[in-house]
C-alpha positions as CSV (number, residue, x, y, z in Angstrom):
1,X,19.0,28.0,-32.0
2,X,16.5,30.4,-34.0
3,X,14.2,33.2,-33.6
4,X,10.6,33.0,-34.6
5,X,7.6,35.5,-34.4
6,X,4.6,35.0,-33.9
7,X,3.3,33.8,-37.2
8,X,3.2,30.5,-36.5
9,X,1.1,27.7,-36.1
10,X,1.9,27.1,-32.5
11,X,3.3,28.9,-30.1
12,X,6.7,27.1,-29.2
13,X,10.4,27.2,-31.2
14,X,10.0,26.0,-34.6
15,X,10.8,22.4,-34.1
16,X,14.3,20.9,-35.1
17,X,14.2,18.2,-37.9
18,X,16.8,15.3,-37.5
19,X,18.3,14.5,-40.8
20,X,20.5,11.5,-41.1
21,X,22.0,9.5,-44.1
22,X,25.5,7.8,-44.4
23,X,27.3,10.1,-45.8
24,X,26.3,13.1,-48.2
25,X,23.3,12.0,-50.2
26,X,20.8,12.8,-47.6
27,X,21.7,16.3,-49.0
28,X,19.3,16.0,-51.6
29,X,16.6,15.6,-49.5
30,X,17.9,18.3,-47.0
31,X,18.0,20.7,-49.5
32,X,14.1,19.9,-50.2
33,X,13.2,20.1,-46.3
34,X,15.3,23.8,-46.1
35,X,12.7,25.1,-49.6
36,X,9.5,23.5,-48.5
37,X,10.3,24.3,-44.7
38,X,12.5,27.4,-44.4
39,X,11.2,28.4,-40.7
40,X,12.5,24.9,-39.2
41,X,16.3,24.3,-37.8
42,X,17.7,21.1,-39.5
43,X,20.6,19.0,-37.8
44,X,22.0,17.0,-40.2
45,X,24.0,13.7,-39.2
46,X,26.6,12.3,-42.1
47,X,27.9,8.6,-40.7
48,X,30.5,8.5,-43.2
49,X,32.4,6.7,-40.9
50,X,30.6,4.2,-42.1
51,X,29.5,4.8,-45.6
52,X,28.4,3.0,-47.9
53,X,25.5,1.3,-46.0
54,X,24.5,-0.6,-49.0
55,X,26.6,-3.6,-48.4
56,X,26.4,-3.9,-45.0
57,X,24.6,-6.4,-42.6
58,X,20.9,-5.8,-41.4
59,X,21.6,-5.7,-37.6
60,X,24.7,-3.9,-37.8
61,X,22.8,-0.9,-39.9
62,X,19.7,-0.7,-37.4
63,X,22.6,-0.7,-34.9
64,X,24.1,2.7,-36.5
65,X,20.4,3.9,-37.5
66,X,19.8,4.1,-33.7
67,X,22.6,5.4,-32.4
68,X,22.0,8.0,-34.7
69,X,18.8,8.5,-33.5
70,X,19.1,8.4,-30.1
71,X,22.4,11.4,-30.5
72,X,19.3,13.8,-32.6
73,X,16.5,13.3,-30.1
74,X,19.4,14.1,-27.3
75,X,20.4,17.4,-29.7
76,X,16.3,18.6,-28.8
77,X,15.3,17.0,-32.7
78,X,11.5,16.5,-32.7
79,X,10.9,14.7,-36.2
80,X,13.7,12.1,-37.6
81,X,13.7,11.9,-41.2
82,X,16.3,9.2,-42.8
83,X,17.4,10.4,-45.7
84,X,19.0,7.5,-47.0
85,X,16.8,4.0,-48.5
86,X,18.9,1.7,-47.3
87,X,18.6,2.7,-44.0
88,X,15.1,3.2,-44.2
89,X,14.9,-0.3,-45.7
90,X,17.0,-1.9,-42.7
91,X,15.5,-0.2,-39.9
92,X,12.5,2.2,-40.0
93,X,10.5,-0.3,-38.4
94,X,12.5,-1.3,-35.7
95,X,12.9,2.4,-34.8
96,X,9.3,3.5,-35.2
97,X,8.6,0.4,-32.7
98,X,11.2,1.0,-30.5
99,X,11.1,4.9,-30.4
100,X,7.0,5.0,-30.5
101,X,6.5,8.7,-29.5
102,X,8.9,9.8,-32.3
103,X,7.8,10.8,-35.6
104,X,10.1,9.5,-38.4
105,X,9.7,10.5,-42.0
106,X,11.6,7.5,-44.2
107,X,12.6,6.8,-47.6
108,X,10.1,5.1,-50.1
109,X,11.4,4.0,-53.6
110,X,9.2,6.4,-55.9
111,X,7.8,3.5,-57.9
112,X,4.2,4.6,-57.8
113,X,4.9,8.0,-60.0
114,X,7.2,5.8,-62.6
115,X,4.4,3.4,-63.1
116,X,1.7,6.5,-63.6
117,X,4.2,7.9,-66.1
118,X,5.6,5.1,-68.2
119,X,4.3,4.4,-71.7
120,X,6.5,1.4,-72.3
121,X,5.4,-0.1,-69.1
122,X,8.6,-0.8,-68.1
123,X,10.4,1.1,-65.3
124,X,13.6,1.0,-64.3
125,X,15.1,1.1,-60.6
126,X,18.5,2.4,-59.3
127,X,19.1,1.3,-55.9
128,X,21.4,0.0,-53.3
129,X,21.1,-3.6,-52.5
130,X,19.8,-3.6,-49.3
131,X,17.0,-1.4,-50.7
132,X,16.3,-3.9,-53.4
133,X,16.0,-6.9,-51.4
134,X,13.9,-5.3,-48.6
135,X,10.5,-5.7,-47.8
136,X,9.4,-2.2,-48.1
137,X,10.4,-2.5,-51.8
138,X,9.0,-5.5,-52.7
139,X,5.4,-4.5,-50.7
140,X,5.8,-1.3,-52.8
141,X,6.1,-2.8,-56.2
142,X,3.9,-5.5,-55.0
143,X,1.2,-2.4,-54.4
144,X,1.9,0.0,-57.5
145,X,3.5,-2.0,-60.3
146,X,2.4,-5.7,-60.1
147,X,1.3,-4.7,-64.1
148,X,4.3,-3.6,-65.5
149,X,8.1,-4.7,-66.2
150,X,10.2,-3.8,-63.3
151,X,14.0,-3.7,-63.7
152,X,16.5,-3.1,-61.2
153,X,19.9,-2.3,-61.3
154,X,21.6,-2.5,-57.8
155,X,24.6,0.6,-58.3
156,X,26.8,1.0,-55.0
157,X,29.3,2.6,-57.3
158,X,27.3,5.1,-57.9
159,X,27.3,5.7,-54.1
160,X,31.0,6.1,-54.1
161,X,30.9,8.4,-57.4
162,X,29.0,10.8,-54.9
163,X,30.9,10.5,-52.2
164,X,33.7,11.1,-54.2
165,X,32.6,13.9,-55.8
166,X,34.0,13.1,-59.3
167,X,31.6,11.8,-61.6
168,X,32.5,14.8,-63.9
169,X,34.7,12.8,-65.4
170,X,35.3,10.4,-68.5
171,X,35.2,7.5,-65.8
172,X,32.3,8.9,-64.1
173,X,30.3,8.8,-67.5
174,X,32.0,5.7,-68.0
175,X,30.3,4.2,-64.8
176,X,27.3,6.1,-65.1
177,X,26.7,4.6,-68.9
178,X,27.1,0.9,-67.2
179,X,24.3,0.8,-64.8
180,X,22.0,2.8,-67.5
181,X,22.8,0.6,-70.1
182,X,21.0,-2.3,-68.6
183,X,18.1,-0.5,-68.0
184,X,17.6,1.5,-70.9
185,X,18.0,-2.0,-73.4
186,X,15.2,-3.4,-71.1
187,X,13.4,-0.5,-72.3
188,X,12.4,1.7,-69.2
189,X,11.5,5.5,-69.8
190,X,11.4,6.0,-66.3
191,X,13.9,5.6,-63.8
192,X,13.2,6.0,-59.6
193,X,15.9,6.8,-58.4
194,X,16.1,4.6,-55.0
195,X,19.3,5.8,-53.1
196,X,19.3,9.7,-51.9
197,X,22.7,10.0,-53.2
198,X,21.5,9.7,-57.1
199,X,19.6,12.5,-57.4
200,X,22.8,14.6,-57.4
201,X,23.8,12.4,-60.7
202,X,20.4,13.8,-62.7
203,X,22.3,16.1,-64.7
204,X,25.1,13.6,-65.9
205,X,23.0,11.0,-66.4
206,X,20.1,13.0,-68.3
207,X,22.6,14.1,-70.8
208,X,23.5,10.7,-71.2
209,X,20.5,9.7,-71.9
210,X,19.6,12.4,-74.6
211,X,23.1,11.7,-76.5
212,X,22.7,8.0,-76.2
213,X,19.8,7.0,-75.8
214,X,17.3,9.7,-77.9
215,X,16.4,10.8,-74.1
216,X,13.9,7.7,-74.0
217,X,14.2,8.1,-70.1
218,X,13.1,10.6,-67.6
219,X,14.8,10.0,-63.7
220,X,12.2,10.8,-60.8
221,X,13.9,12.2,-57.6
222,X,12.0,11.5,-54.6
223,X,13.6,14.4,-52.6
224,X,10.2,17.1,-52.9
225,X,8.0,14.2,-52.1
226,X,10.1,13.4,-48.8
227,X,9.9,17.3,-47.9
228,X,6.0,17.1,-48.3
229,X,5.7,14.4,-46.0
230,X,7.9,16.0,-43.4
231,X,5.3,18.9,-43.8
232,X,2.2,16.5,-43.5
233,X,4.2,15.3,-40.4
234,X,4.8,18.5,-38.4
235,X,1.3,19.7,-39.3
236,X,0.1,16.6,-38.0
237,X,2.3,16.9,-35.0
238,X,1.2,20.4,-34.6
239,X,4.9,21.5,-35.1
240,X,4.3,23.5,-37.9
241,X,6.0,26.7,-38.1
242,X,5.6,29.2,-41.2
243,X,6.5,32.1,-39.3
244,X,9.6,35.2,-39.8
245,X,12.1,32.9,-38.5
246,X,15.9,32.7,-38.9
247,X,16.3,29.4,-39.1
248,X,20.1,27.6,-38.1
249,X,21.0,24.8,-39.4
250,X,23.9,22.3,-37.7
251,X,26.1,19.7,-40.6
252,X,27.8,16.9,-38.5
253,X,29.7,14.0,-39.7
254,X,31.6,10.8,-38.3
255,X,33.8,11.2,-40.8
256,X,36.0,13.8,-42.2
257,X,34.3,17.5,-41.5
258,X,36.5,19.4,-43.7
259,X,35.4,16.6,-46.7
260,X,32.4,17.2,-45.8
261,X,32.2,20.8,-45.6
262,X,33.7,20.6,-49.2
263,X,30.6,18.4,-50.2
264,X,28.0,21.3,-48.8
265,X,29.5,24.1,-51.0
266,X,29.5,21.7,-54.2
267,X,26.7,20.3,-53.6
268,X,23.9,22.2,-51.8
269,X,25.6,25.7,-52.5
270,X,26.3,25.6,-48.7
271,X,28.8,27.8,-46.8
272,X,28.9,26.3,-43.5
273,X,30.9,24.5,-40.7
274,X,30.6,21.5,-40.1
275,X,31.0,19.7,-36.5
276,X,33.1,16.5,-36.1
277,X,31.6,13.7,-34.6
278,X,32.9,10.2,-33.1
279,X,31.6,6.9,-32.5
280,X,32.1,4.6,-29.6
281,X,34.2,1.8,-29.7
282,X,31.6,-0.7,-30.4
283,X,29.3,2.0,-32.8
284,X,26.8,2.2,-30.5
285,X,26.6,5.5,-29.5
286,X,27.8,8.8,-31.0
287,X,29.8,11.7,-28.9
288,X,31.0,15.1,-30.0
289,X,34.9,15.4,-30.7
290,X,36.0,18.8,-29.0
291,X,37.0,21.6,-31.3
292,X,40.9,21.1,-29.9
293,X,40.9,17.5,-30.1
């Protein structure tokens, strides 16, 4: 899958990273892991089959969260990262107790840099809803920001404005301009952005904050923060590899591939194919669709 010489810091392949989200905000932190880690082979897993995750039930997400795992450790990955909070939310400790010998890298809402920042001591939180009502969350703010205002503003639309790829767009700011509102009146001047799709919105919703809002509020992107861990993780592993490596990287999705390979080019400046994958009638196990199927 790549070539590697021998400046590395072991002597094997440079180990695949699994990469999943559902659907194309796990980008965001992809495109972290390929800067911070350039030697290591990502395969990336899209479930837009089933996106958006946020409103769905508990067992039914740790139900697609493992079927996606067990399809990346069978593809040879070594470390799991889920690029998505409301997976991570659902089911990163069911998988870390079921899969023991796997390393998994998850998704923690970056409160603990927006309460080191703020000056109003109140920070706001973008997020899904499963993210918001999970235990991780609430141990995190629980931990980090039991001093200062916490407001949340649970944005699944925001999701779908991703996956649509059209918040350019009067509606976009439109909906954008709703779920900053709320926090911005409550006076945050920072927003963590809790829902890997978001971070892909910074742009739009920065200058809507500077024309609206005097640019009161800075938005944190978790993505570098994810990539470092990864790093801790391989070092840790002693899968490290910071060698001369060509590194290839595989884009899979359950949903459409030629959406998706749209997505990589807009989003991630990405010129790439991207394999078509299907679930099993019950969405319990994940199988590759032949090229001439």
């Amino acid at each position: 899958m790549q070539r590697a010489n021998a400046n590395t810091h072991n002597t094997n392949p440079p180990a695949l990273i699994g990469v999943l989200d559902s659907g194309v905000g796990g980008l965001s932190v992809l495109r972290e892991i390929h800067r911070a880690l350039p030697a290591h082979p990502t395969y990336y897993l899209a479930d837009q089959a089933h996106v958006p995750y946020g409103p769905r039930p508990i067992s039914e997400l740790f139900q697609f969260s493992d079927g996606i795992t067990r399809y990346l450790l069978d593809q040879g990955a070594r470390v799991i990262v889920m690029a998505c909070n409301t997976a991570s939310a659902a089911s990163l400790h069911d998988l870390r107790a079921k899969y023991p010998d796997v390393p998994f890298v998850g998704m923690e809402p970056a409160v603990k840099p927006a309460v080191e920042a703020t000056r109003t001591n109140v920070i706001g939180v973008l997020s899904t809803q499963v993210t918001a009502s999970g235990e991780l969350f609430k141990q995190t703010v629980a931990k980090y920001a039991s001093h200062v205002r916490v407001v949340v503003q649970v944005a699944p639309a925001l999701v779908q404005l991703v996956e649509r790829g059209d918040w350019e767009s009067p509606e976009g700011d439109a909906i954008l301009r709703d779920h900053l509102t709320p926090l911005m009146e409550a006076g945050a001047d920072q927003i963590a952005l809790a829902c890997t799709h978001f971070p892909f919105l910074i742009d739009a919703m920065q200058r809507l904050i500077n024309a609206h809002y005097d640019g009161r509020a800075r938005l944190i992107d978790p993505s570098p923060a994810v990539a470092r861990q990864v790093r801790r993780v391989l070092e840790r592993e002693n899968l490290l590899c910071e060698g001369d490596v060509v590194a290839q990287h595989v884009y899979s999705t359950t949903g459409s591939a030629a959406r998706l390979e749209s997505m990589l080019r807009r989003l991630i400046a990405v010129d790439a194919p991207v394999q078509s994958l299907a679930w099993d009638n019950d969405a319990r196990a994940i199988s590759a669709i032949p090229v001439n199927g």
